[in-house]
KOLGU-4560 file (N, C-alpha, C; in nm, 3 decimals, padded with zeros to 5 digits):
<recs>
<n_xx: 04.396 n_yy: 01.378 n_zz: -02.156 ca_xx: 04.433 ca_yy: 01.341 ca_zz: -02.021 c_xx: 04.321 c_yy: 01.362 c_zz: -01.920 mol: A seq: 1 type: UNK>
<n_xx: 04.190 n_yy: 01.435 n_zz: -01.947 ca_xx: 04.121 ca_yy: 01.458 ca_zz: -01.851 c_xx: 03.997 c_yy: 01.329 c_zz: -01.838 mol: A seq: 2 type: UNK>
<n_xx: 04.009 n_yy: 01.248 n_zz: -01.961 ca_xx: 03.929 ca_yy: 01.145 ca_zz: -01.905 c_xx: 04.018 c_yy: 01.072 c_zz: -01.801 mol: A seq: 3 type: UNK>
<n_xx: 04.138 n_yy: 01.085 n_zz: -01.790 ca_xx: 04.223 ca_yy: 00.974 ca_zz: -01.694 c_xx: 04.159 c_yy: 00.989 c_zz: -01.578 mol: A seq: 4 type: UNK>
<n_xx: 04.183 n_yy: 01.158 n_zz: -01.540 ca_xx: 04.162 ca_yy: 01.208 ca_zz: -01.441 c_xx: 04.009 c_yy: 01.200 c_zz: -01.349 mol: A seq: 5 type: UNK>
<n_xx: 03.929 n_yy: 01.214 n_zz: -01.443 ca_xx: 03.786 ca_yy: 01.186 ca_zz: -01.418 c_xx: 03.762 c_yy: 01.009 c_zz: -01.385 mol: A seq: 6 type: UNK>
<n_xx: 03.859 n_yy: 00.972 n_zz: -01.465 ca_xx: 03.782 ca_yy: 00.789 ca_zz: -01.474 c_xx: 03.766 c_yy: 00.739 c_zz: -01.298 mol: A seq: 7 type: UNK>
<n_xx: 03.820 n_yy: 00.753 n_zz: -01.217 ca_xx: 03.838 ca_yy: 00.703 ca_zz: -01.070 c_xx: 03.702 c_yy: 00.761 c_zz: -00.993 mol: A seq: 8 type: UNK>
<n_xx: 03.690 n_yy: 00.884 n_zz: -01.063 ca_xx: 03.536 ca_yy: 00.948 ca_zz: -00.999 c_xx: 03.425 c_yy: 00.910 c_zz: -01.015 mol: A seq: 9 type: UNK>
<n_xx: 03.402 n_yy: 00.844 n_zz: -01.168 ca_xx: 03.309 ca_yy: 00.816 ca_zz: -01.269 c_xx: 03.303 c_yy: 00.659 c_zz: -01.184 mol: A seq: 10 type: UNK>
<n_xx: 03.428 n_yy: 00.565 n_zz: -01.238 ca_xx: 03.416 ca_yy: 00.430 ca_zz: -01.188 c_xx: 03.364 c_yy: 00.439 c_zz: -01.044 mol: A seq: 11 type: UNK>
<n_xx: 03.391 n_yy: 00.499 n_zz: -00.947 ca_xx: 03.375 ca_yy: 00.433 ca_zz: -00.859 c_xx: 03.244 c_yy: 00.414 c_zz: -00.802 mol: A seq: 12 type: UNK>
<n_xx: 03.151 n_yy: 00.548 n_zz: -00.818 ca_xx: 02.985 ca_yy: 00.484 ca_zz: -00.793 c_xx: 02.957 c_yy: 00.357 c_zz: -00.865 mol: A seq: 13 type: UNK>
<n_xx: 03.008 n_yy: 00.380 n_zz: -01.028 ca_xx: 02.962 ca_yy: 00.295 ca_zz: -01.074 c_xx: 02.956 c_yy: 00.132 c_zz: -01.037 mol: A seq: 14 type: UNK>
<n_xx: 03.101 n_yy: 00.108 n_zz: -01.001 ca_xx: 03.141 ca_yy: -00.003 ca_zz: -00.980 c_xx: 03.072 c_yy: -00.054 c_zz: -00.846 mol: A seq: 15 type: UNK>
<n_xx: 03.050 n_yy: 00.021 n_zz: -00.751 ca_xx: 02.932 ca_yy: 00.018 ca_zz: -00.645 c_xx: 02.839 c_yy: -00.023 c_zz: -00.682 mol: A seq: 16 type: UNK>
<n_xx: 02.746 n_yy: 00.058 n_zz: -00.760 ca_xx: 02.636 ca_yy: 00.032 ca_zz: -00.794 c_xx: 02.619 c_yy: -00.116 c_zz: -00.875 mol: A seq: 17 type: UNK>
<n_xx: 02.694 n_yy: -00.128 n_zz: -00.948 ca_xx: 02.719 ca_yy: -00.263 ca_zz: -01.054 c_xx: 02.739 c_yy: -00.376 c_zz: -00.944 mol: A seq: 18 type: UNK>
<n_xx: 02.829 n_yy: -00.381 n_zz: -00.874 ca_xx: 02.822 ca_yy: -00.494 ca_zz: -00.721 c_xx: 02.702 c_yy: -00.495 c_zz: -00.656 mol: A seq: 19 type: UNK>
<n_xx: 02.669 n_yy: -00.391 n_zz: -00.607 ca_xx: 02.518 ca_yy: -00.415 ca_zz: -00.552 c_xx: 02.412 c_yy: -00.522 c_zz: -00.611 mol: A seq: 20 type: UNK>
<n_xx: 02.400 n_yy: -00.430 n_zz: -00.767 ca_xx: 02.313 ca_yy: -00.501 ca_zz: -00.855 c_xx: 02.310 c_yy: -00.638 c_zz: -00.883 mol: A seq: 21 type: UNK>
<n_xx: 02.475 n_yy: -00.699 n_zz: -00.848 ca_xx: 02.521 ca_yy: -00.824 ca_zz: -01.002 c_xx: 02.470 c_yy: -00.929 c_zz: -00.839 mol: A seq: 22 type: UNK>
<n_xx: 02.509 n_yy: -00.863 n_zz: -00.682 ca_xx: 02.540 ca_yy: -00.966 ca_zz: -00.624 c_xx: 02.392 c_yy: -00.952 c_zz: -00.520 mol: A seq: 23 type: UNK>
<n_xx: 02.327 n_yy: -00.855 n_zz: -00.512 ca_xx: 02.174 ca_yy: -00.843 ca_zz: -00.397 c_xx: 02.068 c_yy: -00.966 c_zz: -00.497 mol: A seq: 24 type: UNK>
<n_xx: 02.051 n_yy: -01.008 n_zz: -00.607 ca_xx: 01.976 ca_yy: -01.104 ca_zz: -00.655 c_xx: 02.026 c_yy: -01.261 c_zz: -00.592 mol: A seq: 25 type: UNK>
<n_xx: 02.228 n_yy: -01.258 n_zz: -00.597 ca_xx: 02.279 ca_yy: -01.344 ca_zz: -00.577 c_xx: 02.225 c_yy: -01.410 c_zz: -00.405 mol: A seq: 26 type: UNK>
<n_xx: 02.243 n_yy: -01.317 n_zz: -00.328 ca_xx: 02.241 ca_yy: -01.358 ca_zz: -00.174 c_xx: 02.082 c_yy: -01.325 c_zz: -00.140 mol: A seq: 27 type: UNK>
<n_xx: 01.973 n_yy: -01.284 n_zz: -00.239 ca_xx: 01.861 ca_yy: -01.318 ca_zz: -00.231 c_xx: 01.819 c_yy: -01.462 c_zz: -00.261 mol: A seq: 28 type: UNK>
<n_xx: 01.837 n_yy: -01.508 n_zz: -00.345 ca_xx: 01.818 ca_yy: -01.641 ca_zz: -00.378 c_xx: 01.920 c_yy: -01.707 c_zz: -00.273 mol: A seq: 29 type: UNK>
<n_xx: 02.030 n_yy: -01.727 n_zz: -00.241 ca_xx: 02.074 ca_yy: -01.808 ca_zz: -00.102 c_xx: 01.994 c_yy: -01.786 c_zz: 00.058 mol: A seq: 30 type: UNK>
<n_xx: 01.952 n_yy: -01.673 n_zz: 00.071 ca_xx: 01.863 ca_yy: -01.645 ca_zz: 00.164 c_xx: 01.706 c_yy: -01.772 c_zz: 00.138 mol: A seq: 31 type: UNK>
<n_xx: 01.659 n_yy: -01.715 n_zz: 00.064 ca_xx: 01.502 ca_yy: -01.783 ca_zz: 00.017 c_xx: 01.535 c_yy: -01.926 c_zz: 00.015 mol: A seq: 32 type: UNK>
<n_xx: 01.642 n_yy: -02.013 n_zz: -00.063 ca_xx: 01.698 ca_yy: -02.146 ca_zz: -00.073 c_xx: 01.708 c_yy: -02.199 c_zz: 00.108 mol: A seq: 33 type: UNK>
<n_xx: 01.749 n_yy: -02.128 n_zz: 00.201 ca_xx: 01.780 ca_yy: -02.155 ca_zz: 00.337 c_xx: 01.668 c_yy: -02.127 c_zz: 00.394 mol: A seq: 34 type: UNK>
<n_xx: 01.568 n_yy: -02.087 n_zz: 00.394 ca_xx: 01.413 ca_yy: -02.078 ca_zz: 00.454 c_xx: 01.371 c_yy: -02.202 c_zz: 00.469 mol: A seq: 35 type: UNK>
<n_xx: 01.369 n_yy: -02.296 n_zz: 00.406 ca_xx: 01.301 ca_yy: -02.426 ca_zz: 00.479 c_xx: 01.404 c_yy: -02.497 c_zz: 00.602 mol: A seq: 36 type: UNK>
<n_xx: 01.500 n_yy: -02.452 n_zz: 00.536 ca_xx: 01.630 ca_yy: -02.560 ca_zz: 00.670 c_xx: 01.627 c_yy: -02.423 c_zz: 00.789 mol: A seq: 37 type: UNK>
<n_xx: 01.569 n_yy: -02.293 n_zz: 00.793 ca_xx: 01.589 ca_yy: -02.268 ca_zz: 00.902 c_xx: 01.429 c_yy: -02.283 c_zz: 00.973 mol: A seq: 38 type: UNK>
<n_xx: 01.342 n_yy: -02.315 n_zz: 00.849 ca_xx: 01.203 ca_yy: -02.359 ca_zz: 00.956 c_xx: 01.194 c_yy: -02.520 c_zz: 01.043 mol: A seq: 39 type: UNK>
<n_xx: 01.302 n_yy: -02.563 n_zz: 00.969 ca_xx: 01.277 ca_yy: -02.730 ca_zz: 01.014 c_xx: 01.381 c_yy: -02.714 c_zz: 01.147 mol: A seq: 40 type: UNK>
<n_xx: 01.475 n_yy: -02.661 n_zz: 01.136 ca_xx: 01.621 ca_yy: -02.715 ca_zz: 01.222 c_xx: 01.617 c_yy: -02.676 c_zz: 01.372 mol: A seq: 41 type: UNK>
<n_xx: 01.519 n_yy: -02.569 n_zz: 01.402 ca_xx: 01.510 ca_yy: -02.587 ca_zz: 01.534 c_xx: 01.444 c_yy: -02.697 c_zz: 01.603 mol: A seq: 42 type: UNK>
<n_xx: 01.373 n_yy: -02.814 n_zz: 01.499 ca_xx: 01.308 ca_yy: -02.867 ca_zz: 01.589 c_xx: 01.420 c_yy: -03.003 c_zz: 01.583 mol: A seq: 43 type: UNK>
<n_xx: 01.495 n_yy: -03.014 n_zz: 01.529 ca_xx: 01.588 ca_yy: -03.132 ca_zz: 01.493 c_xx: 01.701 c_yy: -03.118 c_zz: 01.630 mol: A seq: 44 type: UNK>
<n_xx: 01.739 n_yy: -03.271 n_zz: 01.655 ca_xx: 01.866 ca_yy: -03.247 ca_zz: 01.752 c_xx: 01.972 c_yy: -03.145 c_zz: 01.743 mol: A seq: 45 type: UNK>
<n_xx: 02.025 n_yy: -03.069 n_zz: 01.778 ca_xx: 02.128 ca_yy: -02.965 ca_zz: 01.770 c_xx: 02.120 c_yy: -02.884 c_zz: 01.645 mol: A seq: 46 type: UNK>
<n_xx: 01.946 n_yy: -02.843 n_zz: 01.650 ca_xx: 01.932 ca_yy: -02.751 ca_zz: 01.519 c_xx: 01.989 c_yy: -02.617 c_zz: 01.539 mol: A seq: 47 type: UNK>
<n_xx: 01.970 n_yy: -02.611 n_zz: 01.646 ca_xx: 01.981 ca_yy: -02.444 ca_zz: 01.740 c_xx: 02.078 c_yy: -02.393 c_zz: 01.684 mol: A seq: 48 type: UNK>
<n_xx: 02.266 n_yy: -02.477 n_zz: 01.688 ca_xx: 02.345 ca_yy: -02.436 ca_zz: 01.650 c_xx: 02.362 c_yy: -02.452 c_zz: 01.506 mol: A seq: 49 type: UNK>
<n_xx: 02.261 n_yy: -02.512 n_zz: 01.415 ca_xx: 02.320 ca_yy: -02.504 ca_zz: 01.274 c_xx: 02.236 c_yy: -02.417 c_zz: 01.240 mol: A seq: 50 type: UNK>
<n_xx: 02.114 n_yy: -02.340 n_zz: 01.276 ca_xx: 02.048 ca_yy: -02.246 ca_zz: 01.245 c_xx: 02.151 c_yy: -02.105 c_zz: 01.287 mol: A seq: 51 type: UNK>
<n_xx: 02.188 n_yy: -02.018 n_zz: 01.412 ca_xx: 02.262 ca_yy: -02.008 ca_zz: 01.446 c_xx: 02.385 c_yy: -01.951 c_zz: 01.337 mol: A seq: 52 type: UNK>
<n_xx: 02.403 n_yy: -02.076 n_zz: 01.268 ca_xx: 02.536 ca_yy: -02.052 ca_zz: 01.206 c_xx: 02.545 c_yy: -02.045 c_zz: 01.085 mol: A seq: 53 type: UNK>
<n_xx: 02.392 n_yy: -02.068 n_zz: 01.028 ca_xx: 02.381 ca_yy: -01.988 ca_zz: 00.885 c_xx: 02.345 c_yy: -01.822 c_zz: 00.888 mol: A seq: 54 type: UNK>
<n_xx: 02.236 n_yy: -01.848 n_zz: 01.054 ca_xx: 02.230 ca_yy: -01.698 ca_zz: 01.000 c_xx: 02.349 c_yy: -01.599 c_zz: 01.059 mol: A seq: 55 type: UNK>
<n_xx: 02.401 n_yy: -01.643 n_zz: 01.058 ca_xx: 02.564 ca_yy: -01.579 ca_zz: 01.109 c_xx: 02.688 c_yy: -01.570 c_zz: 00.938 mol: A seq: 56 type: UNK>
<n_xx: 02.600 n_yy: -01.683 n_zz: 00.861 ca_xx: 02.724 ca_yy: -01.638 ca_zz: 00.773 c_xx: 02.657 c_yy: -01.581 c_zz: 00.671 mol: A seq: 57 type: UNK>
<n_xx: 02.512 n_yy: -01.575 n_zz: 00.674 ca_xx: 02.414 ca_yy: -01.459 ca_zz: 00.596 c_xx: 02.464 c_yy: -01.299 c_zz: 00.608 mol: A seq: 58 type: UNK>
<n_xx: 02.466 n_yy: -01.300 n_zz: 00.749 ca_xx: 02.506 ca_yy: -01.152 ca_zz: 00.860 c_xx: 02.651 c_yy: -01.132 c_zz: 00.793 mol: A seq: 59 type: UNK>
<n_xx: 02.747 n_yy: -01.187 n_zz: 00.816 ca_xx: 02.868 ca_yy: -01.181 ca_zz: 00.730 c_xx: 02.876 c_yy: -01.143 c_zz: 00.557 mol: A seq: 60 type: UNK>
<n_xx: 02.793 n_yy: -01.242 n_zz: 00.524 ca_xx: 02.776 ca_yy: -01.229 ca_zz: 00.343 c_xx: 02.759 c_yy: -01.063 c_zz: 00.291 mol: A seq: 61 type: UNK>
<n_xx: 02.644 n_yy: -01.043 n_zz: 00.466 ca_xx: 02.532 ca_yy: -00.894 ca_zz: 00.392 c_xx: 02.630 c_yy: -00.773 c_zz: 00.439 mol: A seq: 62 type: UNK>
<n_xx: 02.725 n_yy: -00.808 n_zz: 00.540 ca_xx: 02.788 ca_yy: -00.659 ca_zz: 00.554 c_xx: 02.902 c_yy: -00.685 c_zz: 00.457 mol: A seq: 63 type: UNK>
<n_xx: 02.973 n_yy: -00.767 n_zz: 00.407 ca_xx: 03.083 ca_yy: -00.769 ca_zz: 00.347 c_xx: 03.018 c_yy: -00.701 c_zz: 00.213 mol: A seq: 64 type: UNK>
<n_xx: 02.922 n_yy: -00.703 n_zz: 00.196 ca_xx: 02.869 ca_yy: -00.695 ca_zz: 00.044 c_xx: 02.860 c_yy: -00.517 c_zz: 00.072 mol: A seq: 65 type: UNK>
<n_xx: 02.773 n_yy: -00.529 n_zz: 00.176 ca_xx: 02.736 ca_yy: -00.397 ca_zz: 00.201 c_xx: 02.859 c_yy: -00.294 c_zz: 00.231 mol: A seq: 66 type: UNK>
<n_xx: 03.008 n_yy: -00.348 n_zz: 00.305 ca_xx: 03.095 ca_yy: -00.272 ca_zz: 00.331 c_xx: 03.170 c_yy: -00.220 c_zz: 00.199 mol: A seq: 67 type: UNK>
<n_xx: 03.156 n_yy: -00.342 n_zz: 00.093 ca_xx: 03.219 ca_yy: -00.329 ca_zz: -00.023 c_xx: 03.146 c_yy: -00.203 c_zz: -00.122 mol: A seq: 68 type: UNK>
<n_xx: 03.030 n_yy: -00.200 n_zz: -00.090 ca_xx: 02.978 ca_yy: -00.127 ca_zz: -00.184 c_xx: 02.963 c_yy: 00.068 c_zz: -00.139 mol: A seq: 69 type: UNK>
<n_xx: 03.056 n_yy: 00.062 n_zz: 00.005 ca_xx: 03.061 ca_yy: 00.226 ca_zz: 00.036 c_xx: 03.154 c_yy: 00.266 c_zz: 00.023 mol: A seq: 70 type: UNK>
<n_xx: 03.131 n_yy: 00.390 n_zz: -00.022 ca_xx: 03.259 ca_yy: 00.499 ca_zz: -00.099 c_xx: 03.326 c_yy: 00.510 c_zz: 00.065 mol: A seq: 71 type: UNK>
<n_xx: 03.519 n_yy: 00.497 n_zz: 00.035 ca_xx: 03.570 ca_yy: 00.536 ca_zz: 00.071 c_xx: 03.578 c_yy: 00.697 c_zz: 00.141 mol: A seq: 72 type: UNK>
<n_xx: 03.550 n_yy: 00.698 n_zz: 00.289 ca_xx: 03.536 ca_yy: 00.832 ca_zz: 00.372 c_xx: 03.666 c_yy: 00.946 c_zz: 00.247 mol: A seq: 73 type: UNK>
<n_xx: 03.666 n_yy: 01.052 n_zz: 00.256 ca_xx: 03.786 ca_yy: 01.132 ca_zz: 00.257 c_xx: 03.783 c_yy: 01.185 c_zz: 00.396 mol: A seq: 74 type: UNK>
<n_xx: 03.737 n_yy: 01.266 n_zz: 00.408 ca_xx: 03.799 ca_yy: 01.330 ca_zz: 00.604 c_xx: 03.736 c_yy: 01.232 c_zz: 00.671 mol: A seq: 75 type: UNK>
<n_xx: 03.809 n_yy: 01.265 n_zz: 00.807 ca_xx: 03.754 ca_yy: 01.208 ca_zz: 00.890 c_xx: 03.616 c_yy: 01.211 c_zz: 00.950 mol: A seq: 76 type: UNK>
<n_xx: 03.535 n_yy: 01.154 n_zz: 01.040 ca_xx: 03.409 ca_yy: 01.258 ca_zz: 01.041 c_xx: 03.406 c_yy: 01.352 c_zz: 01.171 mol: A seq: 77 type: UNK>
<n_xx: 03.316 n_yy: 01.457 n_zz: 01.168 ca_xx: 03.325 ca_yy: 01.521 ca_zz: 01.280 c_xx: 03.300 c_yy: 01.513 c_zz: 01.370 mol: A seq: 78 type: UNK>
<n_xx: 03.394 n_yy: 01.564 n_zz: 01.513 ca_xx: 03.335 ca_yy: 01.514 ca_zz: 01.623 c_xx: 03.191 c_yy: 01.565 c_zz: 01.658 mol: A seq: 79 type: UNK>
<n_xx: 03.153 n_yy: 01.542 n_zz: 01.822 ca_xx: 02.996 ca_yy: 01.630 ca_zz: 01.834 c_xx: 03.090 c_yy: 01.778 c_zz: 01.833 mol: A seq: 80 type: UNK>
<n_xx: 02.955 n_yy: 01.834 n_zz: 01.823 ca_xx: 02.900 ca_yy: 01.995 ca_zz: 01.793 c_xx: 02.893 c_yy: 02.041 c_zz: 01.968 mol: A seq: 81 type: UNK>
<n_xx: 02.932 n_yy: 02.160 n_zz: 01.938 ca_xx: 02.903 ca_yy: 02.183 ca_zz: 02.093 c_xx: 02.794 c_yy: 02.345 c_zz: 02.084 mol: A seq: 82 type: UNK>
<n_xx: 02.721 n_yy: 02.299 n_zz: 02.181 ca_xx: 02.608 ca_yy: 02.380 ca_zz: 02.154 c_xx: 02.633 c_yy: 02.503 c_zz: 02.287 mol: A seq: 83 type: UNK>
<n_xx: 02.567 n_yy: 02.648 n_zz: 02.276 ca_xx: 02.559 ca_yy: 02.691 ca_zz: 02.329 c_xx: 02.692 c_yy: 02.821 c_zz: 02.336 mol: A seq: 84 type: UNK>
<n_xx: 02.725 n_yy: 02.899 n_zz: 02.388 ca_xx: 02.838 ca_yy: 02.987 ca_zz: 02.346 c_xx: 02.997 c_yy: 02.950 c_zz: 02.296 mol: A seq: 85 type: UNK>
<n_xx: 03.039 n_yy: 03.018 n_zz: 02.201 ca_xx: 03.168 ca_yy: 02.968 ca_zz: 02.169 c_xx: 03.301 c_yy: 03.035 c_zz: 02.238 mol: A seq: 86 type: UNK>
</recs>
């Protein structure tokens, strides 16, 4: 029974780490693929907003990836420190 108990501790860096790995190559190569359309599109009629709005769903892609891959807080965190006599 104590691997049960351990498995949730064990998995969960892991499974972090394994997302990081399987998907930072993935949204590297969509990044590098979108480098020429964001060098051309400002100069095109209404590039502004399609430039704009990739790198907006890049910004989206990279925190969702990035939110996915942090361990769940246990406490809350602490407030400030207060300095000086208690």
């Amino acid at each position: 029974m104590t691997v049960l108990t351990l498995a949730p501790r064990v998995l969960g860096p892991l499974q972090r780490v394994l997302l990081l790995a399987l998907l930072t190559p993935v949204l590297a190569v969509v990044v590098l693929a979108t480098v020429p359309a964001l060098l051309v599109l400002p100069f095109l009629q209404d590039g502004d907003r399609r430039v704009v709005s990739l790198l907006r769903t890049h910004t989206a892609t990279l925190s969702v990836l990035l939110t996915g891959s942090r361990p769940d807080p246990v406490d809350p965190p602490a407030g400030p420190r207060r300095r000086g006599r208690s």
